[in-house]
Each structure stands twice: as structure tokens, then as C-alpha cells.
N, C-alpha and C positions, 0 to 999 in steps of 0.2 A: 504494500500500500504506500502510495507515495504524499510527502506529506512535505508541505511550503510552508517555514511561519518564518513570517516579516518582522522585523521589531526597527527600532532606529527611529523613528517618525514622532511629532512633538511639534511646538510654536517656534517658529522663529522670524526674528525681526527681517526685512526684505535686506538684503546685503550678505545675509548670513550666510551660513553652512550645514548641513545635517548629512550624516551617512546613514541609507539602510542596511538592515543586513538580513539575507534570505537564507534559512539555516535549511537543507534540505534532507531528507532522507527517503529510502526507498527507491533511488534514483541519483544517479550519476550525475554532479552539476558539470563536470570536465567531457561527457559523452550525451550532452542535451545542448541544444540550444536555448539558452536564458538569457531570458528578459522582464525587463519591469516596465509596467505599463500606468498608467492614471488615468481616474477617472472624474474627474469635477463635479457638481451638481448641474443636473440638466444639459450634459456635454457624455458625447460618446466616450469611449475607453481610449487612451491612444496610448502608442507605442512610444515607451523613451527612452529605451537601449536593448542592445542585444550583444550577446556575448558567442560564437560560436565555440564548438569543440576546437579548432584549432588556435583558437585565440583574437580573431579580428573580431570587432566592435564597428556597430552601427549607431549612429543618434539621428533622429530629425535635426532640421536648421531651429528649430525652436529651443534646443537644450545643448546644441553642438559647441564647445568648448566651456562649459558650465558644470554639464554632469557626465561623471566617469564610471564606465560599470568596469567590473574586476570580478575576479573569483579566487578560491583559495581551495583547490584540490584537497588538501588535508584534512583539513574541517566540513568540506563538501558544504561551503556557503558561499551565496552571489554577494554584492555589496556594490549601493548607488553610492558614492559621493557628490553629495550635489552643492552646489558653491554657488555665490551670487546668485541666489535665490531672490525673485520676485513673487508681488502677489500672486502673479496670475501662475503660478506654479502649484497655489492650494488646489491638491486633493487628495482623493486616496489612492496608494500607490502600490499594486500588486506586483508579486512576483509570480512568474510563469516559467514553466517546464516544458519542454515538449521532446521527446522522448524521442529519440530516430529512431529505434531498435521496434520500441510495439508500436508509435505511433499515437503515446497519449498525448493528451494536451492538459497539463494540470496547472492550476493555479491556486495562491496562498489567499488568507480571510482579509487580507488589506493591511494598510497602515495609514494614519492622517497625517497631514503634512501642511501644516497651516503658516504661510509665511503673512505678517501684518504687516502694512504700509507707514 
């Protein structure tokens, strides 16, 4: 059973910093494609990094030089660091699994992420 829990997430002033950290189990974070996505109020889900098994990293232009995803083969955890945080970055912030081997697609219960202006 594969299981995603986020922790990292809290208030912070707009300029700040926060890192998540996606602790996984069940599942390989060095042999899945991981990513963290957000979701706002009233705003689709959207993608805001990806990590592949080989190690390249993908960002939209909206987070590209701000926020750095990483992993940690050891501990089998993802981790956003996100820097120069603005408001419009408040929401909750999943982390995602997808599994190349079965082909699941798993995701964690969220985290809040509230930056204040």
C-alpha cells in the first residue's frame, strides 16, 4: 500500500521560504516520477515540479527559479523548497507518485501553504 504524507506547510510572510517534505512509503521515490502539485480555492490543481527517476526537474514559468524539488533516496522522501514566496502561491500543496512499474497514480492528504501580503 503506498502511502504520501506531506508535512512542511504553515504561514509565511510573502518574501519568505518554506520546504515541504513528502515522506513516502510503499513505493520507490528514486523509481517514480514525483511531483507536487497545488491547489487554490476555486482554481484547478496545477503542477509545480517534477522530479524524474533519472534526476531532471521540470517547473512551470510561474514557480521557475523560486521553487526546487529534490529527493533523498535514503529516507525515500521528495522535498519542495520554495523561496520568495508570494500570495498568490497560497494553497494546498500535494504530493504525487506515479508508479512506472504498475502504473499507479497516488497522491498525499495535502498540506496548507498560506503566504500573507
Amino acid at each position: 500500500q503506498v502511502q504520501l504524507v506531506e508535512s512542511g506547510g504553515g504561514l509565511v510572510q510573502a518574501g519568505g521560504s518554506l520546504r515541504l517534505s513528502c515522506a513516502a512509503s510503499g513505493i520507490s521515490v528514486s523509481r517514480s516520477v514525483m511531483g507536487w502539485y497545488r491547489q487554490a480555492p476555486g482554481k484547478q490543481r496545477e503542477l509545480v515540479a517534477t522530479i524524474f527517476p533519472g534526476g531532471t526537474t521540470n517547473y512551470p514559468d510561474s514557480v521557475k527559479g523560486r521553487f526546487t524539488i529534490s529527493r533523498d533516496n535514503a529516507k525515500n522522501t521528495v522535498y519542495l523548497q520554495m523561496n520568495s514566496l508570494k500570495p498568490e502561491d497560497t494553497a494546498v500543496y500535494y504530493c504525487n507518485a506515479r508508479d512506472l512499474t504498475f502504473g499507479s497514480n497516488n497522491w498525499g492528504q495535502g498540506t496548507q501553504v498560506t503566504v500573507s501580503s
